[in-house]
N, C-alpha and C positions, 0 to 999 in steps of 0.2 A: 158754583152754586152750593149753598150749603142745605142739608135736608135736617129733617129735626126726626124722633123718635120720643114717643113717649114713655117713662117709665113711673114707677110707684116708688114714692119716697114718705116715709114718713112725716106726720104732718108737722108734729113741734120744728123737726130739721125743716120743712118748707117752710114755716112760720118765721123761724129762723133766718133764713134767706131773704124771706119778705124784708125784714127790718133792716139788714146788712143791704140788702140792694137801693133802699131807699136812701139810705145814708149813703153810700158810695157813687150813686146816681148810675148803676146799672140796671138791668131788667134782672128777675128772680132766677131766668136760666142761665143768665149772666154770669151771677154769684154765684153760679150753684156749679156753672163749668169753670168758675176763678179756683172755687175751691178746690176743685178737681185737679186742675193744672200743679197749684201750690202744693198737696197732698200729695200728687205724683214725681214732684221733683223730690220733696222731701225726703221720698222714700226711693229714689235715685242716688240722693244725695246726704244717706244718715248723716254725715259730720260736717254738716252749714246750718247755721240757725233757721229756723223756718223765717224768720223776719227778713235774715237777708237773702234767701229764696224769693220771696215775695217784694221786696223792694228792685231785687234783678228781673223779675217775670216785667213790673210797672217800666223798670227803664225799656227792658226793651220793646214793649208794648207804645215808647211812647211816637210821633214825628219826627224822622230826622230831617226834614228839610230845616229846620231852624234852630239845629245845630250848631255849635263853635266846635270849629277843631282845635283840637289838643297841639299844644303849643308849649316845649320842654319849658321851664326856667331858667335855665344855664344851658351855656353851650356842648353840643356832646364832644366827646372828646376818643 
């Protein structure tokens, strides 16, 4: 069960979020705990780009029932 809390954020940063959620097709507390996640690995992880922080949050965010396994190219040896 997930419970919610509410807090005070500045409005331009919700506004902010408004636009970002629309386009990404999340809800504003969606964006607003993506960024949170993104922001908190970052700073987990100063020496990875924040891009590829956020492109590894989406993969593993995504279904693996429809997955392909990994399959070498050449035989191992």
């Amino acid at each position: 069960m997930t419970t919610s809390t509410s807090i005070r954020i500045d409005q331009t940063l919700y506004d902010q979020a408004r636009n970002e959620a629309r386009a990404e097709h999340r809800t504003i507390a969606g964006q607003i705990e993506y960024w949170a996640k993104v922001g908190r690995a970052a700073l987990d992880n100063p020496d990875l780009p924040v891009s590829f922080i956020a492109e590894s949050l989406a993969a593993m965010a995504e279904p693996r029932e429809g997955a392909t396994d990994f399959v070498p190219r050449s035989p191992q040896r």
